[in-house]
N, CA and C atoms as an extended XYZ file, in Angstrom:
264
Properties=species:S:1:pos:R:3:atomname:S:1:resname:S:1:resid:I:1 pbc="F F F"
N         9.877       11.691        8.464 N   UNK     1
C         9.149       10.528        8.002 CA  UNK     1
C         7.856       10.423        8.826 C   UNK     1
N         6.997       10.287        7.989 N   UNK     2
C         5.408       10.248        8.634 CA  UNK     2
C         4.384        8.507        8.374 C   UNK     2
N         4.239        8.062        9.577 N   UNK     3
C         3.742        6.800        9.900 CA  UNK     3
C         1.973        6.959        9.332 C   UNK     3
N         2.030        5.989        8.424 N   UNK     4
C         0.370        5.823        8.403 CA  UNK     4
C         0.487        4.137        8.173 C   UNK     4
N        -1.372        4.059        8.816 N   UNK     5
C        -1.836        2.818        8.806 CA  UNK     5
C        -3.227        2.645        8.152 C   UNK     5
N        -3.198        2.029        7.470 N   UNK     6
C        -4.221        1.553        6.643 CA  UNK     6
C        -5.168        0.426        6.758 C   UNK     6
N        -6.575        0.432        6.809 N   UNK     7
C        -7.415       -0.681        6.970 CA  UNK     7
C        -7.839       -0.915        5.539 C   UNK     7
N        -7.606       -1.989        4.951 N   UNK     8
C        -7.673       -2.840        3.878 CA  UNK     8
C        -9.530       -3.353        3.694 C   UNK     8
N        -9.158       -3.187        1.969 N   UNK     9
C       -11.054       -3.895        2.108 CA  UNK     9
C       -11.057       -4.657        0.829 C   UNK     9
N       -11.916       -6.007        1.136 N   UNK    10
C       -11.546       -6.303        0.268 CA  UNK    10
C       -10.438       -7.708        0.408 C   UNK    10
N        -9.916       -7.603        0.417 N   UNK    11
C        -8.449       -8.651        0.617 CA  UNK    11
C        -8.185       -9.112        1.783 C   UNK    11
N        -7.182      -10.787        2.188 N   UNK    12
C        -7.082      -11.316        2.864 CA  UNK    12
C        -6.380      -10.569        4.300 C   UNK    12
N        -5.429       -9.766        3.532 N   UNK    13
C        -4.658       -8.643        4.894 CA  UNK    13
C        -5.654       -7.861        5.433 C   UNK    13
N        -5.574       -7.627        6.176 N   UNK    14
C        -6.771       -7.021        6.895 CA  UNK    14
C        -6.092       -5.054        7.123 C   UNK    14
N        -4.540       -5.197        7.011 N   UNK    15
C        -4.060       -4.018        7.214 CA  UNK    15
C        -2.682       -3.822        6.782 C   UNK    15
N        -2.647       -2.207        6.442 N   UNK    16
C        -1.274       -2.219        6.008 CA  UNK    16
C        -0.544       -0.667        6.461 C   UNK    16
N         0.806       -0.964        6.995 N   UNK    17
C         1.166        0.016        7.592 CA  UNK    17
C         2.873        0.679        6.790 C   UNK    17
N         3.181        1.362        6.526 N   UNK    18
C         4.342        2.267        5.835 CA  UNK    18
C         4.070        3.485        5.864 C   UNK    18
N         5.355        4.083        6.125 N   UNK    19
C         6.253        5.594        6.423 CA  UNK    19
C         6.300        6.192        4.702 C   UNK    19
N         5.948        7.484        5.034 N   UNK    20
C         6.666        8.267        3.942 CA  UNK    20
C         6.810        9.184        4.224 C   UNK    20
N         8.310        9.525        3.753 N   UNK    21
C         9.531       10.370        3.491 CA  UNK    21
C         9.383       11.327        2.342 C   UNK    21
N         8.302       12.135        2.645 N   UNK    22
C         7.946       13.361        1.677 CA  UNK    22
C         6.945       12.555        0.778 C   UNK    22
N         7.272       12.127       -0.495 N   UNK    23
C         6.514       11.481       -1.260 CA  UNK    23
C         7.287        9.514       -1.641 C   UNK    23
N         8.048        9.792       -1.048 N   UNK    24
C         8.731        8.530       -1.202 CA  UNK    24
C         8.121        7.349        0.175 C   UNK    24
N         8.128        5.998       -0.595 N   UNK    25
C         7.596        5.061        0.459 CA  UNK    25
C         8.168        4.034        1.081 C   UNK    25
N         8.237        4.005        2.171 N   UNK    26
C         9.468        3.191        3.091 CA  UNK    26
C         8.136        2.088        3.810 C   UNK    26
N         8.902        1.419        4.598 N   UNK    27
C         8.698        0.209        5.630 CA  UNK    27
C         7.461       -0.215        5.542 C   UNK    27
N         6.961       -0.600        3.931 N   UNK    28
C         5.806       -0.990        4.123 CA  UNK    28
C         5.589       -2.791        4.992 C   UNK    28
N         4.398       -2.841        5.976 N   UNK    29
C         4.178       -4.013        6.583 CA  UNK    29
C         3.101       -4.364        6.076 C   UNK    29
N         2.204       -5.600        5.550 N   UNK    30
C         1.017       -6.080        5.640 CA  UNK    30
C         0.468       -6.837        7.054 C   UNK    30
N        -0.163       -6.920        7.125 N   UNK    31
C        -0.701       -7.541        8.541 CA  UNK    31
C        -1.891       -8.481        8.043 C   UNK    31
N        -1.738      -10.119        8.017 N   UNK    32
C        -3.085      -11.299        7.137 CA  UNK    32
C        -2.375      -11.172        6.165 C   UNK    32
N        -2.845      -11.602        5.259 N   UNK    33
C        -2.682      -12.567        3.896 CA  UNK    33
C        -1.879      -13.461        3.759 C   UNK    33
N        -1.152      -13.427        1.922 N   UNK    34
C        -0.371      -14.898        1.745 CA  UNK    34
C         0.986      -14.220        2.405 C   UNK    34
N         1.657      -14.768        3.081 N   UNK    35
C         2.752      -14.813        3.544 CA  UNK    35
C         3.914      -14.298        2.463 C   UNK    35
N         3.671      -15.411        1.263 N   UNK    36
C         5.265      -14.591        0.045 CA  UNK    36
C         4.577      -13.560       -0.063 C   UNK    36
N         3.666      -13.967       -0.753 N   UNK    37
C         3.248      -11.852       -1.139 CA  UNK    37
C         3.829      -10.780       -0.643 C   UNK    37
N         3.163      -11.127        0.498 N   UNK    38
C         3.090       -9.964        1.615 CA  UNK    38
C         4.403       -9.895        2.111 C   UNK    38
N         5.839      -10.526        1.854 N   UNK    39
C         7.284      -10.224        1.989 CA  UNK    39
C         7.344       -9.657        1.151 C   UNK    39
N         7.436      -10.128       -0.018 N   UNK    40
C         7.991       -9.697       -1.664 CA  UNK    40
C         7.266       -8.053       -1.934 C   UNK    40
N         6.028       -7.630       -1.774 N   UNK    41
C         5.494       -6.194       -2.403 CA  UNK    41
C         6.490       -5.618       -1.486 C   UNK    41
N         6.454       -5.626       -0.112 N   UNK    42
C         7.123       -4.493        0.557 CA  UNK    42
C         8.978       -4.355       -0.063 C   UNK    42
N         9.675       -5.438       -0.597 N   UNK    43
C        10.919       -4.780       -1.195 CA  UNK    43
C        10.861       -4.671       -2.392 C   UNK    43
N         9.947       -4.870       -3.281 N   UNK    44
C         9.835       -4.587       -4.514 CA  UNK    44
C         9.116       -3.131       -4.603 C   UNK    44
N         8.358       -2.518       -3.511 N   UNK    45
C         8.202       -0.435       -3.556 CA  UNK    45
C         8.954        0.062       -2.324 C   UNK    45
N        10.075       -0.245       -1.903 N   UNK    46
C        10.523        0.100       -0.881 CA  UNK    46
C        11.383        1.125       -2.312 C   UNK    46
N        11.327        2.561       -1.323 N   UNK    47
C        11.638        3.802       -1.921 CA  UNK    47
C        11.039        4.150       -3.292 C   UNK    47
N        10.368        3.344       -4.045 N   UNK    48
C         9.317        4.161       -5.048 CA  UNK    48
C         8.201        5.501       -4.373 C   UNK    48
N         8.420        6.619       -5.287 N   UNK    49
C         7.552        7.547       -5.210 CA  UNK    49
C         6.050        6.846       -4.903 C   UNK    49
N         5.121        7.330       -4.059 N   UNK    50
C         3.363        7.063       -4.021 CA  UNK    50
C         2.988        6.974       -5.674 C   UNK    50
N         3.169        7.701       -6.345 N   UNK    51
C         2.998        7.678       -8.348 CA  UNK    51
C         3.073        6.559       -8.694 C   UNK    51
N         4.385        5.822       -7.946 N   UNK    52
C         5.133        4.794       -8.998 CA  UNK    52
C         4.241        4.037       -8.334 C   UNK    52
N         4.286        3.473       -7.648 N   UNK    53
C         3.223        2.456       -6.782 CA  UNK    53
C         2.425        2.435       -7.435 C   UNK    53
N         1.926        3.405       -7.092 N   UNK    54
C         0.268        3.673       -7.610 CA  UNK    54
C         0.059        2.879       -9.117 C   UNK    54
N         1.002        3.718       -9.921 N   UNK    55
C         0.522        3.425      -11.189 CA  UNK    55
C         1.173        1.936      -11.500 C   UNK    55
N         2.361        1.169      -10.562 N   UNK    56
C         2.170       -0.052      -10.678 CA  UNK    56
C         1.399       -1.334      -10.458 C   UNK    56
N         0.653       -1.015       -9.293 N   UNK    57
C        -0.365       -1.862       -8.438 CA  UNK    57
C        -1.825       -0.999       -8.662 C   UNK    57
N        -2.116       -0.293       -9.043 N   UNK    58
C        -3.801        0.218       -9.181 CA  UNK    58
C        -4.628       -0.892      -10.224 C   UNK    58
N        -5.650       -1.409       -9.689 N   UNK    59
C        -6.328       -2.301      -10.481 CA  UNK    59
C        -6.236       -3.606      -10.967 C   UNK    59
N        -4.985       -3.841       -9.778 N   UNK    60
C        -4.581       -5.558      -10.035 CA  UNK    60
C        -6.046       -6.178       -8.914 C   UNK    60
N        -5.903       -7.575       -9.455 N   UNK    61
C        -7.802       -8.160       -8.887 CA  UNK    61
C        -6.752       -9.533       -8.374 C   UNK    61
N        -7.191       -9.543       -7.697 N   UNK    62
C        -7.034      -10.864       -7.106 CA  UNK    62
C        -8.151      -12.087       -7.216 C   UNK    62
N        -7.785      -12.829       -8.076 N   UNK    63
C        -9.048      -14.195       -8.891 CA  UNK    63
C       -10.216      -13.031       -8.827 C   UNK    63
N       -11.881      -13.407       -8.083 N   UNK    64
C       -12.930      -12.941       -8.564 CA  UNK    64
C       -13.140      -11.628       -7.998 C   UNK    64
N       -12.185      -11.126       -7.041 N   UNK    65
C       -12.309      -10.164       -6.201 CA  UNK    65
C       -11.703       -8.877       -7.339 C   UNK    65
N       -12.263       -7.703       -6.829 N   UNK    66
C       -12.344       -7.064       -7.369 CA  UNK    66
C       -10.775       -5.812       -7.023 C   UNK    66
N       -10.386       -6.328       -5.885 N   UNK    67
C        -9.374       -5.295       -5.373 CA  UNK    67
C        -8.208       -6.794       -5.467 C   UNK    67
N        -6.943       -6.126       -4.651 N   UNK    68
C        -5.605       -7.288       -4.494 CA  UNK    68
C        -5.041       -6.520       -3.355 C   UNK    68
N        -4.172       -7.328       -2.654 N   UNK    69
C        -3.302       -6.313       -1.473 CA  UNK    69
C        -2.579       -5.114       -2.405 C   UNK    69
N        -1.878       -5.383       -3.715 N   UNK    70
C        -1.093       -4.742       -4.129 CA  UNK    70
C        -2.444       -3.589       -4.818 C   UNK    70
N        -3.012       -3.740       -5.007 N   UNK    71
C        -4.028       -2.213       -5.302 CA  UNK    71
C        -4.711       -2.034       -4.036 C   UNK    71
N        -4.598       -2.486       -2.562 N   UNK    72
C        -5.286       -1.662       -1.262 CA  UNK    72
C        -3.785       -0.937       -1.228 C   UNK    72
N        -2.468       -1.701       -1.557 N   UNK    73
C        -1.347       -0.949       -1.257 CA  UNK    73
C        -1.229        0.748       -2.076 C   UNK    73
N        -1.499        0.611       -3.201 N   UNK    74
C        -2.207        1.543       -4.089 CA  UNK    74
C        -2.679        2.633       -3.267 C   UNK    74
N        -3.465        2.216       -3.012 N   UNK    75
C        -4.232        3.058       -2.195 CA  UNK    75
C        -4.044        3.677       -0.584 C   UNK    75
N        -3.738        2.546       -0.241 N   UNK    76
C        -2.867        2.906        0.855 CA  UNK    76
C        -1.826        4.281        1.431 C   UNK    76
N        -1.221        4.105       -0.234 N   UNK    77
C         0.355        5.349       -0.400 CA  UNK    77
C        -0.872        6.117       -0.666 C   UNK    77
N        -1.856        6.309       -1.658 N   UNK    78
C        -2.344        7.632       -2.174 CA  UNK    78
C        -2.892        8.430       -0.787 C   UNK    78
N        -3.858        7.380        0.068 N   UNK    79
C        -4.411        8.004        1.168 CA  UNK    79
C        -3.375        8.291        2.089 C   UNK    79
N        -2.428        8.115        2.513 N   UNK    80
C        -1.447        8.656        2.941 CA  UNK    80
C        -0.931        9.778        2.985 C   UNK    80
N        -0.492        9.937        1.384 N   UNK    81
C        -0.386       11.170        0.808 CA  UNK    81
C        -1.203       12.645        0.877 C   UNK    81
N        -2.232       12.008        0.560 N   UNK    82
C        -3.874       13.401        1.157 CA  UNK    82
C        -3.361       13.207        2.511 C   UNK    82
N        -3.419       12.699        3.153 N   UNK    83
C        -3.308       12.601        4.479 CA  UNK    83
C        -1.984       13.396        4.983 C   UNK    83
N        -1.187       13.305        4.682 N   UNK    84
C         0.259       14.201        4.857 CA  UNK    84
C        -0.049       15.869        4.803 C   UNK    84
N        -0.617       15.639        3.314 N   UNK    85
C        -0.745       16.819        2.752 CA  UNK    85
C        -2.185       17.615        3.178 C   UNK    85
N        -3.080       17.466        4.480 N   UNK    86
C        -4.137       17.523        4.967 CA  UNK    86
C        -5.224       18.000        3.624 C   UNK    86
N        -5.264       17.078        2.515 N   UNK    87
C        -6.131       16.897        2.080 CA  UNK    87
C        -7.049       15.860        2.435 C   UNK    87
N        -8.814       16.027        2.170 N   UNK    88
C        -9.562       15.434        3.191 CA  UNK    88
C        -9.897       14.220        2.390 C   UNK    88
């Protein structure tokens, strides 16, 4: 299992940190934002593939903003993933 941390843009969390287990995504943490949120995403993709994520949370907006925690989370797993896989 391989630890990455993520700096968020965009959204109230300022950061987000989860393990993955080949392509699968574990212990995600947010760090800032709304408090339920930021409980509820991490057991609702706890063990979804980076894919599933992805293609569940990519392009959700939060009111006028253009990103949401759940699409930096998006992103988060994908950059991870390059990142595992030392793509740059």
């Amino acid at each position: 299992m391989t630890h990455f941390d993520y700096q968020t843009r965009g959204t109230c969390a300022r950061q987000i940190s989860l393990d993955l287990d080949g392509d699968t995504v574990h212990n995600v943490r947010f760090f800032g934002g709304c408090d339920g949120n930021l409980k509820a995403i991490p057991i609702l993709v706890e063990g979804l593939t980076v894919d599933q994520v992805a293609e569940k949370l990519s392009g959700i907006r939060c009111g006028a903003k253009n990103t949401s925690c759940g699409d930096q989370l998006a992103k988060a797993v994908q950059a991870a993933r390059a990142a595992q896989s030392g793509e740059p």
